[in-house]
C-alpha positions as CSV (number, residue, x, y, z in Angstrom):
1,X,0.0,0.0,0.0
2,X,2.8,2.5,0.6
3,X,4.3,1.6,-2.5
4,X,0.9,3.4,-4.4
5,X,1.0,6.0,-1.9
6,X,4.3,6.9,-3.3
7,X,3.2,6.6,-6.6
8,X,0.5,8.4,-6.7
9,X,2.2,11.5,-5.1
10,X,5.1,10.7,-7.7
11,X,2.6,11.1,-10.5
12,X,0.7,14.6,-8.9
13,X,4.2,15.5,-9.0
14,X,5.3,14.9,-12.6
15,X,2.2,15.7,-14.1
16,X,1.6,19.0,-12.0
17,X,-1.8,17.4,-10.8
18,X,-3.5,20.8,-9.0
19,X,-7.5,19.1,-8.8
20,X,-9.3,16.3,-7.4
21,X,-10.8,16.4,-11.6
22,X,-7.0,16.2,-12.8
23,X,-6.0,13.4,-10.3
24,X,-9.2,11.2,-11.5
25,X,-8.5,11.5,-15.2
26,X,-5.1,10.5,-14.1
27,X,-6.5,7.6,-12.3
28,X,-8.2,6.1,-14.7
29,X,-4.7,6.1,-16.5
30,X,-2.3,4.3,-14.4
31,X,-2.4,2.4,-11.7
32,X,-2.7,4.6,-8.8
33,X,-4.8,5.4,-5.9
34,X,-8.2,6.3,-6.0
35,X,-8.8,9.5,-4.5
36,X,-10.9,8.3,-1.7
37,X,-7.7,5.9,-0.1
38,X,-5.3,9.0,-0.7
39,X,-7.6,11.0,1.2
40,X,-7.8,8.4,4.1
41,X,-3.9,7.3,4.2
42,X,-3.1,11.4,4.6
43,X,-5.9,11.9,6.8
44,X,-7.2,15.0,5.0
45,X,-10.2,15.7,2.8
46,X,-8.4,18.7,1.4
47,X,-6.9,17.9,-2.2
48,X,-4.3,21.2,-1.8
49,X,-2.9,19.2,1.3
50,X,-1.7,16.4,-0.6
51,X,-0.6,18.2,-3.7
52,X,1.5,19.8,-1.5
53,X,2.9,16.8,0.0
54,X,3.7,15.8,-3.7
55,X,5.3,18.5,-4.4
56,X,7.9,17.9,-1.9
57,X,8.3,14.5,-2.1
58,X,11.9,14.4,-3.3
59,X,11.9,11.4,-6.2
């Protein structure tokens, strides 16, 4: 599970993912999280939250 975690705030970060609508079409894409278990694992509804912990994942 923390594998996809990773990945999925790898790939907000590479493809400069901003909106839950973004994220989704990126979902359905790759093999990611949906955004319901990202929400959960980073205990937060808000979508800014995590794109900012995307952003500074280091890769």
């Amino acid at each position: 599970m923390k594998e996809l975690y990773l990945e999925s705030l790898r790939k907000i970060k590479e493809n400069n993912i901003k909106n839950e609508k973004d994220y989704i079409e990126l979902m359905h894409k790759h093999l990611i999280l949906n955004i319901e278990s990202l929400k959960y694992i980073t205990q937060t509804r808000n979508f800014k939250k995590i794109v900012k912990l995307a952003e500074e994942l280091v890769i």
